[in-house]
N, CA and C atoms as a LAMMPS dump frame, in Angstrom:
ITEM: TIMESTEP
0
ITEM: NUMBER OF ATOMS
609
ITEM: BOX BOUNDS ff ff ff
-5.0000000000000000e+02 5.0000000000000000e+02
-5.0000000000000000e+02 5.0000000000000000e+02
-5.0000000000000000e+02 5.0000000000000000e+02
ITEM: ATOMS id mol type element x y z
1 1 1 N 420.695 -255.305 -487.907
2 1 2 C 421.315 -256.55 -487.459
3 1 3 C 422.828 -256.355 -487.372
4 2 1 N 423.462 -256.394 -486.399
5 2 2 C 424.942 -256.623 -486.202
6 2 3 C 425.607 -257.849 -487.012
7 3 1 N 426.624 -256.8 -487.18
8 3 2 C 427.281 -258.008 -488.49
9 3 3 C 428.342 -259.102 -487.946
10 4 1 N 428.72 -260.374 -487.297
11 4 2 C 429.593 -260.903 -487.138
12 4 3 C 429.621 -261.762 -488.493
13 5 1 N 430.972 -262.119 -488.13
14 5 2 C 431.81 -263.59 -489.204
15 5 3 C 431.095 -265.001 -489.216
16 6 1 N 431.013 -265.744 -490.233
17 6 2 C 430.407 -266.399 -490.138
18 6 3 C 430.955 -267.599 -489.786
19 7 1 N 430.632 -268.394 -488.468
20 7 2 C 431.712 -269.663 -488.061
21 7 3 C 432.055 -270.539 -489.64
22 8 1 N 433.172 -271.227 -489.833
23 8 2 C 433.053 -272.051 -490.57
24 8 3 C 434.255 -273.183 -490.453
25 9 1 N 433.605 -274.381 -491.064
26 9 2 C 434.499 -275.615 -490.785
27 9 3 C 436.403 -275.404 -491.146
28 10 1 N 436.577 -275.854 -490.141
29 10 2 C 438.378 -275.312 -490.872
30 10 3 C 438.753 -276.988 -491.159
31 11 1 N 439.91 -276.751 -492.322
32 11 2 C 440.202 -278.138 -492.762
33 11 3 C 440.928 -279.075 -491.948
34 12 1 N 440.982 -279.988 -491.74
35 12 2 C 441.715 -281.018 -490.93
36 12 3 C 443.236 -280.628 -491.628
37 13 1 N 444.06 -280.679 -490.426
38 13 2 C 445.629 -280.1 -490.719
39 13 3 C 446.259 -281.707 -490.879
40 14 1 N 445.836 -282.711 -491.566
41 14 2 C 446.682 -283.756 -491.879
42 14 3 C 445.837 -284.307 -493.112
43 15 1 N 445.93 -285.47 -493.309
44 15 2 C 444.973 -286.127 -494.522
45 15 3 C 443.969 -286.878 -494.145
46 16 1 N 442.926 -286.8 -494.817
47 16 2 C 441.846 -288.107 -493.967
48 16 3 C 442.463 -289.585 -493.46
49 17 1 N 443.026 -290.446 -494.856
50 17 2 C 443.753 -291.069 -493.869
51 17 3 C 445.617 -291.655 -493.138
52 18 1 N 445.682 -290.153 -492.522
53 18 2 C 446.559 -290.141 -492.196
54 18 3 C 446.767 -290.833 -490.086
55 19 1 N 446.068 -290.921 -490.131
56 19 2 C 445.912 -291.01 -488.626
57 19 3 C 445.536 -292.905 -488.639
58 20 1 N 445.54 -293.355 -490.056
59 20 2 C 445.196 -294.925 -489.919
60 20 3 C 446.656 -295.498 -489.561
61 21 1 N 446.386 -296.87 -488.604
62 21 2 C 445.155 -297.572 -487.992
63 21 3 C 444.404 -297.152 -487.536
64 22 1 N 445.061 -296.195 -486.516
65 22 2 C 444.379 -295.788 -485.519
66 22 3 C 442.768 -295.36 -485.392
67 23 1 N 442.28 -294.264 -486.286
68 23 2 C 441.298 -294.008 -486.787
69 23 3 C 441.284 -293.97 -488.519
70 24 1 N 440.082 -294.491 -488.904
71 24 2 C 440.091 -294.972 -490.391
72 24 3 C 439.971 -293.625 -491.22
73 25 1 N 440.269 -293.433 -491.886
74 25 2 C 440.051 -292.376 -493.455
75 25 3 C 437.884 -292.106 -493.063
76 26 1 N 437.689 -293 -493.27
77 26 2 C 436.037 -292.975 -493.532
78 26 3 C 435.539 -292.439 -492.176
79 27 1 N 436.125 -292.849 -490.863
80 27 2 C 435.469 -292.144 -489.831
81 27 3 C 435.705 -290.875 -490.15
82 28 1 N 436.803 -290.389 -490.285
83 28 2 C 437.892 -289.03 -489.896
84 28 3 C 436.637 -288.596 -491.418
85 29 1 N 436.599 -288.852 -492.257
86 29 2 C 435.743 -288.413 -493.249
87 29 3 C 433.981 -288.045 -493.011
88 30 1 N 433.395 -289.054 -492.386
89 30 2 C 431.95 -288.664 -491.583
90 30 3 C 432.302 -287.482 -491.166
91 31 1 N 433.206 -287.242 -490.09
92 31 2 C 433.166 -287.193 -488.643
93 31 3 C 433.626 -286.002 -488.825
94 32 1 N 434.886 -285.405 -489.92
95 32 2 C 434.856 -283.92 -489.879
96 32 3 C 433.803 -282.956 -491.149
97 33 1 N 433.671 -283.849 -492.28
98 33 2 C 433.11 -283.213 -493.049
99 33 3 C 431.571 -283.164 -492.937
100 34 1 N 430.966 -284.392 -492.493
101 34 2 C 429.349 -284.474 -491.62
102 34 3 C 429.206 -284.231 -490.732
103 35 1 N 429.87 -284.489 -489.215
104 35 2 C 429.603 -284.029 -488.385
105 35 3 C 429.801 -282.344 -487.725
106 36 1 N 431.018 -282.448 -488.051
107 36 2 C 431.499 -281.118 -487.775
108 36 3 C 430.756 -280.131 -488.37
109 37 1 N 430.663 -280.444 -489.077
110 37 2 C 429.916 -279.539 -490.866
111 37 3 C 428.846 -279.125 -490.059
112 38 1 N 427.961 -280.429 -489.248
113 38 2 C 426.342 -279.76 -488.874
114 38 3 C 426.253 -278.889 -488.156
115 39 1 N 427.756 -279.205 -487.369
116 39 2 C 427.846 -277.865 -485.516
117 39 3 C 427.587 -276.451 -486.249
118 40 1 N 428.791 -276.741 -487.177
119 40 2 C 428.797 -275.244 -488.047
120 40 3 C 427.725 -274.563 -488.375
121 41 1 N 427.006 -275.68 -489.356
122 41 2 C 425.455 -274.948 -489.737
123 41 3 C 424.914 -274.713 -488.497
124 42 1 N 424.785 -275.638 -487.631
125 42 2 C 423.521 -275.385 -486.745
126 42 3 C 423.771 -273.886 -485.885
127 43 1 N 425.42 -273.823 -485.45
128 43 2 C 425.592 -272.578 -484.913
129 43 3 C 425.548 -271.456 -485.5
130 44 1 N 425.555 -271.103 -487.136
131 44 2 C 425.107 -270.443 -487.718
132 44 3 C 423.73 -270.002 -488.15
133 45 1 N 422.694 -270.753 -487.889
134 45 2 C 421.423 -271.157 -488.069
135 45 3 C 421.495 -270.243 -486.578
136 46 1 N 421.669 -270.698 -485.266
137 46 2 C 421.108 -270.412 -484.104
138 46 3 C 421.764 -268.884 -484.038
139 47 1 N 422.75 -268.541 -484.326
140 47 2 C 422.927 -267.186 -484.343
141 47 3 C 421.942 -266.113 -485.033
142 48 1 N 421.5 -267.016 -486.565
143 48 2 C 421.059 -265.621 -487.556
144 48 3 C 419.847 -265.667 -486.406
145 49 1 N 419.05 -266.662 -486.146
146 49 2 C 417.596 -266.909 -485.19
147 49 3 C 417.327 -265.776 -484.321
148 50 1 N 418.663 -265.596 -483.473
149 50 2 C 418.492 -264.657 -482.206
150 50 3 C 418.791 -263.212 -483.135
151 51 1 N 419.544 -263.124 -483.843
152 51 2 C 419.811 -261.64 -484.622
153 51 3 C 418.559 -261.095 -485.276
154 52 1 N 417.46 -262.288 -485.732
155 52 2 C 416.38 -261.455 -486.556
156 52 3 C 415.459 -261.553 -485.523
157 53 1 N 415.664 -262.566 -484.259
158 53 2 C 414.827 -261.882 -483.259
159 53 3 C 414.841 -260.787 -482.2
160 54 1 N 415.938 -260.289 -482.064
161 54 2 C 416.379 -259.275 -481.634
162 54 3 C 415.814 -257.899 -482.417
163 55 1 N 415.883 -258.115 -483.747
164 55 2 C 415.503 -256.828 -484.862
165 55 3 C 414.166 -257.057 -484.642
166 56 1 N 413.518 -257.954 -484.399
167 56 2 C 412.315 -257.971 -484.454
168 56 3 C 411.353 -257.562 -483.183
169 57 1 N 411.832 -257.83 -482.521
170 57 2 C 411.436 -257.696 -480.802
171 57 3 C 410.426 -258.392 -480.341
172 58 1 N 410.911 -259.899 -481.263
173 58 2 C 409.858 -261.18 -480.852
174 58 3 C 411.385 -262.366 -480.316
175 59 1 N 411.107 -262.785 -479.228
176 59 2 C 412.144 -263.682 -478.742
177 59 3 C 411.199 -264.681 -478.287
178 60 1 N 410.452 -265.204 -478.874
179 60 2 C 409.591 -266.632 -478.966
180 60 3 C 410.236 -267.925 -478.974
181 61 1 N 411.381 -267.698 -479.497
182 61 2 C 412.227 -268.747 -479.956
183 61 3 C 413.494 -268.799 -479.783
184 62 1 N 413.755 -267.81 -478.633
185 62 2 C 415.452 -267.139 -478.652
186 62 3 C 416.203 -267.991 -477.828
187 63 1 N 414.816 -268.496 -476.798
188 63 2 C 416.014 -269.775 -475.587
189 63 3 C 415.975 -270.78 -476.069
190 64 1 N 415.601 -271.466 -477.093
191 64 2 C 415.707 -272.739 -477.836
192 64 3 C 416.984 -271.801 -478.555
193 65 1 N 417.153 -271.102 -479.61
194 65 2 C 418.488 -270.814 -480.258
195 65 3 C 419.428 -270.459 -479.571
196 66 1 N 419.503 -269.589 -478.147
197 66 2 C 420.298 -269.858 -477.033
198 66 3 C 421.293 -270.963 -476.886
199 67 1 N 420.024 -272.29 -476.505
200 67 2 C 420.884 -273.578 -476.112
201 67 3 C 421.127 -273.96 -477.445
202 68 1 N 421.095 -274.107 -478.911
203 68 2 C 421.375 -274.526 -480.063
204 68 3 C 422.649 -273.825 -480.135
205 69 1 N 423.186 -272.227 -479.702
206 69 2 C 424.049 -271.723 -479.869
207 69 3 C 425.702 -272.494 -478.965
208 70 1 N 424.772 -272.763 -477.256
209 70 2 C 425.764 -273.842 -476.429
210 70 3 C 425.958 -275.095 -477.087
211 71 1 N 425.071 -275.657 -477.458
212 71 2 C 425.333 -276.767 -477.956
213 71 3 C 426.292 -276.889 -479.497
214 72 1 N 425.787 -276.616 -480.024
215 72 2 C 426.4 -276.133 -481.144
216 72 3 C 427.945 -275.494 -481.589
217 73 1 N 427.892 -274.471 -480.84
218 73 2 C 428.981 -273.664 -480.916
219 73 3 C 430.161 -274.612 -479.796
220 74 1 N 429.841 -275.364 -478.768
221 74 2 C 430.628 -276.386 -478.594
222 74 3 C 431.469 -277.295 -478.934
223 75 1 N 429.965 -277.638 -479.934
224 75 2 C 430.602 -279.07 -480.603
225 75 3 C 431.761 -278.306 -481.731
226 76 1 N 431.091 -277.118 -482.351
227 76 2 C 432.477 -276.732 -483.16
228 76 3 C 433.701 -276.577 -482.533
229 77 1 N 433.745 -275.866 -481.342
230 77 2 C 435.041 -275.395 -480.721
231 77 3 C 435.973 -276.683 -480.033
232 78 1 N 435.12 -277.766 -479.571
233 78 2 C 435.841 -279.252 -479.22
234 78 3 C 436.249 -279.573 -480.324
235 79 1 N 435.429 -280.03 -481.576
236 79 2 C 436.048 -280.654 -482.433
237 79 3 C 437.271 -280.256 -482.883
238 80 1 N 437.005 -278.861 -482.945
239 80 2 C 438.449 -278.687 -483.949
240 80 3 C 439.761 -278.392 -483.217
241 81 1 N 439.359 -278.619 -481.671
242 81 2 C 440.579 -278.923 -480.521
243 81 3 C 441.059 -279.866 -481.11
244 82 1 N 440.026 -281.113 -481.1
245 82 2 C 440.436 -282.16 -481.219
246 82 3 C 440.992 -282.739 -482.021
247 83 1 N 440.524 -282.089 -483.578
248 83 2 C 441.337 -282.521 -484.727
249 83 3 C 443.173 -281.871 -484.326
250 84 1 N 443.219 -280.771 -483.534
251 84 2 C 444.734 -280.225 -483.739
252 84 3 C 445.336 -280.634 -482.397
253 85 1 N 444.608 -281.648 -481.809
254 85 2 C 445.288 -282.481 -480.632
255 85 3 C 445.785 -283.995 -481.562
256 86 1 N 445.556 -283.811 -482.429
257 86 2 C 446.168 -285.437 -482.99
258 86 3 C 447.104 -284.967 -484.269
259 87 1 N 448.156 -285.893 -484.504
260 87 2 C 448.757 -285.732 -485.363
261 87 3 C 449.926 -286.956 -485.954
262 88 1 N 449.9 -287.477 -487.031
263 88 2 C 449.824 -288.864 -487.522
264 88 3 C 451.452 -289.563 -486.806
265 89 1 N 452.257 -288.573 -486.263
266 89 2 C 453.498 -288.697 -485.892
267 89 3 C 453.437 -288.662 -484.404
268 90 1 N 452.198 -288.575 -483.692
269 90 2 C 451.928 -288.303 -482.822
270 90 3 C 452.234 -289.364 -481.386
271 91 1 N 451.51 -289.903 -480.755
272 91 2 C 451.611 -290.241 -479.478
273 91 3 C 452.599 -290.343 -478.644
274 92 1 N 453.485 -291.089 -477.502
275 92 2 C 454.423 -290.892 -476.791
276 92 3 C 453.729 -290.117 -475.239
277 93 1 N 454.37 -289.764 -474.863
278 93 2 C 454.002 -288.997 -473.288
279 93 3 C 454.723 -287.618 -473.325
280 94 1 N 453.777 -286.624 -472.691
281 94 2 C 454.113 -284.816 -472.914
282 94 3 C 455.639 -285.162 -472.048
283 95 1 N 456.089 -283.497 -472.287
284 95 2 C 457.396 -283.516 -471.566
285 95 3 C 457.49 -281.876 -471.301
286 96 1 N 458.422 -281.34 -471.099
287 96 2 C 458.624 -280.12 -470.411
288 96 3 C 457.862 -279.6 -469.53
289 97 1 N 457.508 -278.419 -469.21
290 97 2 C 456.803 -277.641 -468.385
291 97 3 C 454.824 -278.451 -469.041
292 98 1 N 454.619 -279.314 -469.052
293 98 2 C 453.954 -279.54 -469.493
294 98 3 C 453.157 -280.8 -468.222
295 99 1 N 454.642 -281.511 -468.752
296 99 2 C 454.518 -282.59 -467.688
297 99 3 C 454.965 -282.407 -466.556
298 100 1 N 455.465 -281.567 -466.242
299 100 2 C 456.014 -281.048 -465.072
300 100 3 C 454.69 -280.496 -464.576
301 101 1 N 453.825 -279.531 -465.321
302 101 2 C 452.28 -279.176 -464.493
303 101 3 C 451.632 -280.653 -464.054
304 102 1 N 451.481 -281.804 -465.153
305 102 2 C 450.293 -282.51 -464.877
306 102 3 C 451.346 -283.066 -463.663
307 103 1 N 452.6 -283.503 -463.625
308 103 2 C 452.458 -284.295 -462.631
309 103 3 C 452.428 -283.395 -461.001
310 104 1 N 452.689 -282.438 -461.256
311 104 2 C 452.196 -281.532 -459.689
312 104 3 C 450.838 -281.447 -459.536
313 105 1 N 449.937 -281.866 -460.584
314 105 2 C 448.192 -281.609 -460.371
315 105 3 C 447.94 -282.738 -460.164
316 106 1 N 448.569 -283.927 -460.697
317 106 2 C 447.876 -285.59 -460.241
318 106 3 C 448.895 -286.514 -459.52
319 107 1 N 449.749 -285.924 -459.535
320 107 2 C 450.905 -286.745 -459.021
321 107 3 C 452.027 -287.307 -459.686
322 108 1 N 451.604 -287.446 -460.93
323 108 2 C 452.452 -288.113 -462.002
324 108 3 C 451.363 -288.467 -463.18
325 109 1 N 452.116 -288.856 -464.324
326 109 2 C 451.753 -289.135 -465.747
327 109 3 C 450.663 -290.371 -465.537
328 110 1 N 450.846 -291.39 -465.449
329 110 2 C 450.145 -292.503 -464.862
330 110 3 C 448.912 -292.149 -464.112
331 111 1 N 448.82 -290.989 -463.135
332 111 2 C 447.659 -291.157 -462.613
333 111 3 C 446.871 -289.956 -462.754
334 112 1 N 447.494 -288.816 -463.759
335 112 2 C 446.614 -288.212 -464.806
336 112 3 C 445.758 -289.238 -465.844
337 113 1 N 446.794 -290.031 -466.693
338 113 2 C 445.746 -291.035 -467.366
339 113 3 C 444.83 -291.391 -467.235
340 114 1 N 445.375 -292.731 -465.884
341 114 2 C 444.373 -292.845 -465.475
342 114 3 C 442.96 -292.674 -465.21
343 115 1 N 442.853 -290.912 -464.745
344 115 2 C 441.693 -290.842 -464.555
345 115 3 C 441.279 -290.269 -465.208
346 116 1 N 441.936 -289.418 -466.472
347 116 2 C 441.283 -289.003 -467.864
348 116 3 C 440.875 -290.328 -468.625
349 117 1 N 441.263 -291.716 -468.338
350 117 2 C 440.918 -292.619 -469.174
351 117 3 C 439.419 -293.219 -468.483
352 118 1 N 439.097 -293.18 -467.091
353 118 2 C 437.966 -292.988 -466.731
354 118 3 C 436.977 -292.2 -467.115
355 119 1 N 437.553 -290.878 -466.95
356 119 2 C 436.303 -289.681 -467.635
357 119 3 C 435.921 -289.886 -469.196
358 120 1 N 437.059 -290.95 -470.124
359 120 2 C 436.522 -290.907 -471.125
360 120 3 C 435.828 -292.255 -471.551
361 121 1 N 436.117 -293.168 -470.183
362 121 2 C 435 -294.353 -470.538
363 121 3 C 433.707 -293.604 -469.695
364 122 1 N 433.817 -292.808 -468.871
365 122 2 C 432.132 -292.584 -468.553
366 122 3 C 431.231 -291.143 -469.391
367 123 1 N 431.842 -290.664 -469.913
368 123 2 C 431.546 -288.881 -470.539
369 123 3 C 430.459 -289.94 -471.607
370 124 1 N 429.164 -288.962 -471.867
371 124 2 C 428.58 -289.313 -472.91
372 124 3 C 428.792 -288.343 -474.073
373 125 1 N 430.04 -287.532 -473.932
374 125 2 C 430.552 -287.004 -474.881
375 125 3 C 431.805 -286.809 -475.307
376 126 1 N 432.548 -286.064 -474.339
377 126 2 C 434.329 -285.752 -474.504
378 126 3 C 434.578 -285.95 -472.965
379 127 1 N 435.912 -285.908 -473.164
380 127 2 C 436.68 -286.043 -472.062
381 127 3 C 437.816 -284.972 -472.461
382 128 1 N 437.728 -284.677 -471.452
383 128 2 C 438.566 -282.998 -471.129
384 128 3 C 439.516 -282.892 -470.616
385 129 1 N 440.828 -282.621 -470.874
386 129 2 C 441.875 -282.024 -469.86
387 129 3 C 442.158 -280.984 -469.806
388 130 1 N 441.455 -279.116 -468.889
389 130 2 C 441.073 -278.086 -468.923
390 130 3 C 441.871 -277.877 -467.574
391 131 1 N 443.02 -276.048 -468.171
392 131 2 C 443.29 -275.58 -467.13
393 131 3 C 442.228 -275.03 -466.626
394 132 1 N 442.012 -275.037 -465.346
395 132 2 C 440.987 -273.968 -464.107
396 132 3 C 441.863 -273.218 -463.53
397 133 1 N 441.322 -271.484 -464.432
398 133 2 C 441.986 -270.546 -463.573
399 133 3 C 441.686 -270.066 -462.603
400 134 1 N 440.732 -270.587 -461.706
401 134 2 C 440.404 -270.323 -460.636
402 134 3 C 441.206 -270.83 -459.452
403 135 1 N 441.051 -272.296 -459.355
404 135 2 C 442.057 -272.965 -458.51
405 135 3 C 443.609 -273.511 -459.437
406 136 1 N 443.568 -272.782 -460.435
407 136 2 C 445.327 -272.55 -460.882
408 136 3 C 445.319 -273.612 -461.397
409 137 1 N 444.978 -274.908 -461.661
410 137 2 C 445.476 -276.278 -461.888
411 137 3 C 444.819 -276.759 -462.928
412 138 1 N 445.486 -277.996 -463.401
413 138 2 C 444.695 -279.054 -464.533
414 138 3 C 443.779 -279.727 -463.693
415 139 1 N 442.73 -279.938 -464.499
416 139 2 C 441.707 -281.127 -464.466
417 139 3 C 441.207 -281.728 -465.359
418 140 1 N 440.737 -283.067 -465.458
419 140 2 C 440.288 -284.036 -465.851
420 140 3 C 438.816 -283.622 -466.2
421 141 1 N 438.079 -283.782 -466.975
422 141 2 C 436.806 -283.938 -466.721
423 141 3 C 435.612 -284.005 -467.961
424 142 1 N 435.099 -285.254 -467.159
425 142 2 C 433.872 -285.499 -468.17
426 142 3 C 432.596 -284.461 -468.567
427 143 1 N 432.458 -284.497 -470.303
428 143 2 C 431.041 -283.87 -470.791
429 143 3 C 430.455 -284.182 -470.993
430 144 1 N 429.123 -284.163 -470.672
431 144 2 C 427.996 -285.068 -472.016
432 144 3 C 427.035 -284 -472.798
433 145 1 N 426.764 -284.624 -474.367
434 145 2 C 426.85 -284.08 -475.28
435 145 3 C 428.303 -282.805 -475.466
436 146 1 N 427.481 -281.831 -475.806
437 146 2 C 429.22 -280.923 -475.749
438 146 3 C 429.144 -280.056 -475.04
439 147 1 N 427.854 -279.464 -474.179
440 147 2 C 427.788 -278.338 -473.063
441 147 3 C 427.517 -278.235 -471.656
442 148 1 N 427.316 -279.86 -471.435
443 148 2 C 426.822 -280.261 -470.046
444 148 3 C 427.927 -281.083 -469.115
445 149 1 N 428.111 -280.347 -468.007
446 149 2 C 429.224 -280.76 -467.261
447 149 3 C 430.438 -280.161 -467.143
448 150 1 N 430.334 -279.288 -468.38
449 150 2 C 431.739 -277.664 -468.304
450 150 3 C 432.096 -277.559 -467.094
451 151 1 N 433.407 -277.169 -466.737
452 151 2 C 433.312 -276.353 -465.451
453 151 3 C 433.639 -274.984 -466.024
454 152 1 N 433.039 -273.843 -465.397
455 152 2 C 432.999 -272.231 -465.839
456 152 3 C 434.503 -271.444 -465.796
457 153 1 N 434.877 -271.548 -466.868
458 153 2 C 435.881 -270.462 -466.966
459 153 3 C 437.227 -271.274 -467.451
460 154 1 N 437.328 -272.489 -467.35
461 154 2 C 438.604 -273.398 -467.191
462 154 3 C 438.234 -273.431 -469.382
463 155 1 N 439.349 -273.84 -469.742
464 155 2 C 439.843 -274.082 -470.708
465 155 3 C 440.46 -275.246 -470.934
466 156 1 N 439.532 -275.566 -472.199
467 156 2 C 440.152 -277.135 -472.623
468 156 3 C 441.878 -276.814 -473.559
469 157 1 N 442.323 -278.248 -472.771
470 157 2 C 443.524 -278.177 -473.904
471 157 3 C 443.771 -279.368 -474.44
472 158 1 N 443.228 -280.549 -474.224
473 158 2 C 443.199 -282.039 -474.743
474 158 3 C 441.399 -282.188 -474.663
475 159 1 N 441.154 -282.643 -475.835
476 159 2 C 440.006 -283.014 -475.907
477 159 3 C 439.604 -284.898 -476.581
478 160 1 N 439.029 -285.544 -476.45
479 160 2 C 438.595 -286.787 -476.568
480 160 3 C 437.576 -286.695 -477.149
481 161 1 N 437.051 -287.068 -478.255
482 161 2 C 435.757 -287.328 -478.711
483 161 3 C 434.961 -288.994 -478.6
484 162 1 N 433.836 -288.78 -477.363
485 162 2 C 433.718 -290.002 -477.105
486 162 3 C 432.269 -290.656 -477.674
487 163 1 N 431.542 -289.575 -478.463
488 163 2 C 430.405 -289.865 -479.031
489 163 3 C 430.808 -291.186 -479.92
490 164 1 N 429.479 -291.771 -479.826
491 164 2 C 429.964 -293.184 -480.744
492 164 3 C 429.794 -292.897 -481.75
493 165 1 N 429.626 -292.017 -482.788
494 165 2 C 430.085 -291.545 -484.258
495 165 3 C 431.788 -291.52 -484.189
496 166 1 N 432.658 -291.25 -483.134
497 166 2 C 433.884 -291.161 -482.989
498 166 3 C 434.808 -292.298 -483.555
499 167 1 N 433.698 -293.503 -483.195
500 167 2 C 434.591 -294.809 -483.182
501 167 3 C 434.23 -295.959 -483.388
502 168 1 N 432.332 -296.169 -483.539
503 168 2 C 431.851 -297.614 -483.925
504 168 3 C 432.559 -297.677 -484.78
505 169 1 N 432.243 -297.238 -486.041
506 169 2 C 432.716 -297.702 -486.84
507 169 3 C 433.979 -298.741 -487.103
508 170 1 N 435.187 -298.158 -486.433
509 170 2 C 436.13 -298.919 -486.107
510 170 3 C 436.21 -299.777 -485.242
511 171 1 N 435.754 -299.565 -484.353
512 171 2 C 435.927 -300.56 -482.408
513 171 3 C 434.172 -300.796 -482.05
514 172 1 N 433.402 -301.202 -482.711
515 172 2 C 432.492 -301.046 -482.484
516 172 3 C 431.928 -300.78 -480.952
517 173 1 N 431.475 -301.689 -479.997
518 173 2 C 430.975 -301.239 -478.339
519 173 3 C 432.6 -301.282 -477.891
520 174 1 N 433.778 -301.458 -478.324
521 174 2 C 434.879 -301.243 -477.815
522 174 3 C 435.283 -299.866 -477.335
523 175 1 N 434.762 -299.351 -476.561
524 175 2 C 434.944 -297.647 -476.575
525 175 3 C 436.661 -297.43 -475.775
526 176 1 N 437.072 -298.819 -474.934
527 176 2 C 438.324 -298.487 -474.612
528 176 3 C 439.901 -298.912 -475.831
529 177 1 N 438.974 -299.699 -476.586
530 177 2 C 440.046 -299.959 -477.413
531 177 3 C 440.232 -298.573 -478.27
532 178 1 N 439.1 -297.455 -478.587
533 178 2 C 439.492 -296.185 -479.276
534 178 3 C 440.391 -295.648 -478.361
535 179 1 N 440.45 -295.257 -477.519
536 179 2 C 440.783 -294.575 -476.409
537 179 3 C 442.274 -294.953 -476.351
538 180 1 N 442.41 -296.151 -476.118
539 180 2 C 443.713 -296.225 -476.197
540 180 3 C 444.868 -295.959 -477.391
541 181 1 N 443.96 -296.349 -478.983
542 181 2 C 444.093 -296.155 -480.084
543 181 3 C 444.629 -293.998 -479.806
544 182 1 N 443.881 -293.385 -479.479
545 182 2 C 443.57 -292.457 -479.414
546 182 3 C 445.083 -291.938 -478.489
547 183 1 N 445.588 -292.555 -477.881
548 183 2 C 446.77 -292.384 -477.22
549 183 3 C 448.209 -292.837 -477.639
550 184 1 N 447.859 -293.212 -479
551 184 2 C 448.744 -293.521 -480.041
552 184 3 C 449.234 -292.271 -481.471
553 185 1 N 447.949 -291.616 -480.812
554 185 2 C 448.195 -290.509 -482.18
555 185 3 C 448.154 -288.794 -481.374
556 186 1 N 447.94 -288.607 -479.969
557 186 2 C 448.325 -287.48 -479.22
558 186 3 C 449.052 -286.427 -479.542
559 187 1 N 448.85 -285.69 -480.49
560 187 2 C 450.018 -284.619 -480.513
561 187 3 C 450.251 -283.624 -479.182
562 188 1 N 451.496 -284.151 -478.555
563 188 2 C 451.777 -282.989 -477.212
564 188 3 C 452.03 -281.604 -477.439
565 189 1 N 452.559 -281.589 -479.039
566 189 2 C 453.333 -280.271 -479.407
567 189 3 C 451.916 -279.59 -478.834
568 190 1 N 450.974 -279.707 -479.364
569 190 2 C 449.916 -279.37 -479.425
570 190 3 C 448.889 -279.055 -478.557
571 191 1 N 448.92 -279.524 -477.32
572 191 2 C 448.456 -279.583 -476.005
573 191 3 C 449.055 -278.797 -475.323
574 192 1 N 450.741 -279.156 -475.529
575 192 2 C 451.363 -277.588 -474.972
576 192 3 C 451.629 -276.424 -475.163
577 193 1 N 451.45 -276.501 -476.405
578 193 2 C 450.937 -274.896 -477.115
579 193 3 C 449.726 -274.259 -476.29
580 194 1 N 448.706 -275.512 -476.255
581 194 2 C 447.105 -274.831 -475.986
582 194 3 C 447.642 -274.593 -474.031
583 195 1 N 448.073 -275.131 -473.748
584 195 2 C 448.595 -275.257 -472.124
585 195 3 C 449.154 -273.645 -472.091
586 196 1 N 450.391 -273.401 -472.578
587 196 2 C 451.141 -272.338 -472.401
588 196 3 C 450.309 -271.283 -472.824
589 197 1 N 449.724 -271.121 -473.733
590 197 2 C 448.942 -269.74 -474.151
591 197 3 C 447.543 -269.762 -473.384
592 198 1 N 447.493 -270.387 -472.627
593 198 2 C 445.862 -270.719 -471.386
594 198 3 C 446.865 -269.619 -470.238
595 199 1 N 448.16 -270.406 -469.764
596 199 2 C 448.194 -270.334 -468.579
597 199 3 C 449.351 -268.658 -468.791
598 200 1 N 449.599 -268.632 -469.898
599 200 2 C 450.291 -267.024 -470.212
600 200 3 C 448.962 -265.853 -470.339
601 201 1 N 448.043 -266.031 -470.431
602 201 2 C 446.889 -265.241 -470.28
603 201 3 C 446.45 -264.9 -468.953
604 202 1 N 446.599 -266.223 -468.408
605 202 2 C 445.695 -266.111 -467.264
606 202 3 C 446.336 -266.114 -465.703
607 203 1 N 448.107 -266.603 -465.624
608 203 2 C 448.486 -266.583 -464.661
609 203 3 C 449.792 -265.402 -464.883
């Protein structure tokens, strides 16, 4: 069996509740230590699956741990975008070479929102703002659950968590009042970090 590392939950880089109002201590508490927690197991679970079926040279069960691995290994890699896209000092509107990309890809700040605030009232999961190094540019775009609706190759650098574990709790069927909440605590430092080291790789 080939030996890789074993994924594991990394700690939230602020305090549980540091991000209140906005999001409560008790969500941010479910939501990284239960939810997150399960991606972890489960993508660890779906890895050892295919490794002892591989040694074994029975793959009975390898395209169910396959998609457990997409699914899974998703939800880990969004979430913990997402935890280091927020930060309790956070919201305001990006600036430098940052905003200077989105507004040459949508026109301006306003009508990037905009339609990231669409993709995240319709996504039955996240809402995405991913460079595509294919056609060079930002896009917008809705997921549901955490592996369906990707586009191939583009890279997230703002992520939204729109599952309703994200936010009943607080806003109950209010899914735009999170959202906006959610645009109160934005860390840009953070987006443009993930922006610049996307587009220094790839352009």
């Amino acid at each position: 069996m080939s030996e890789h590392s074993n994924p594991e939950l990394p700690p939230l880089p602020y305090d549980y509740d540091a991000l209140e109002p906005h999001i409560s201590e008790q969500v941010l508490t479910w939501h990284h230590d239960t939810h997150h927690q399960g991606y972890v197991n489960g993508l660890e679970a779906a890895e050892k699956t295919l490794a002892e079926n591989r040694d074994a040279g029975d793959f009975g069960s390898s395209a169910s741990a396959m998609g457990n691995v997409t699914h899974n290994g998703s939800g880990h890699y969004l979430h913990t975008l997402f935890w280091e896209n927020m930060d309790p000092n956070g919201g305001g509107e990006p600036d430098g070479e940052l905003l200077d990309r989105i507004e040459e890809d949508f026109g301006s700040y306003e009508g990037w929102k905009g339609e990231f605030e669409a993709a995240a009232s319709a996504a039955g999961g996240w809402a995405l703002l991913v460079y595509d190094p294919v056609a060079k540019q930002l896009r917008n775009v809705p997921v549901d659950k955490h592996d369906q609706g990707a586009l191939w190759g583009s890279h997230p650098i703002l992520a939204l968590d729109v599952w309703e574990h994200s936010y009943y709790y607080d806003y109950g069927p209010a899914r735009g009042d999170f959202i906006d909440a959610f645009f109160e605590v934005v860390n840009w430092d953070s987006v443009a970090e993930q922006y610049e080291n996307v587009v220094g790789r790839v352009e």
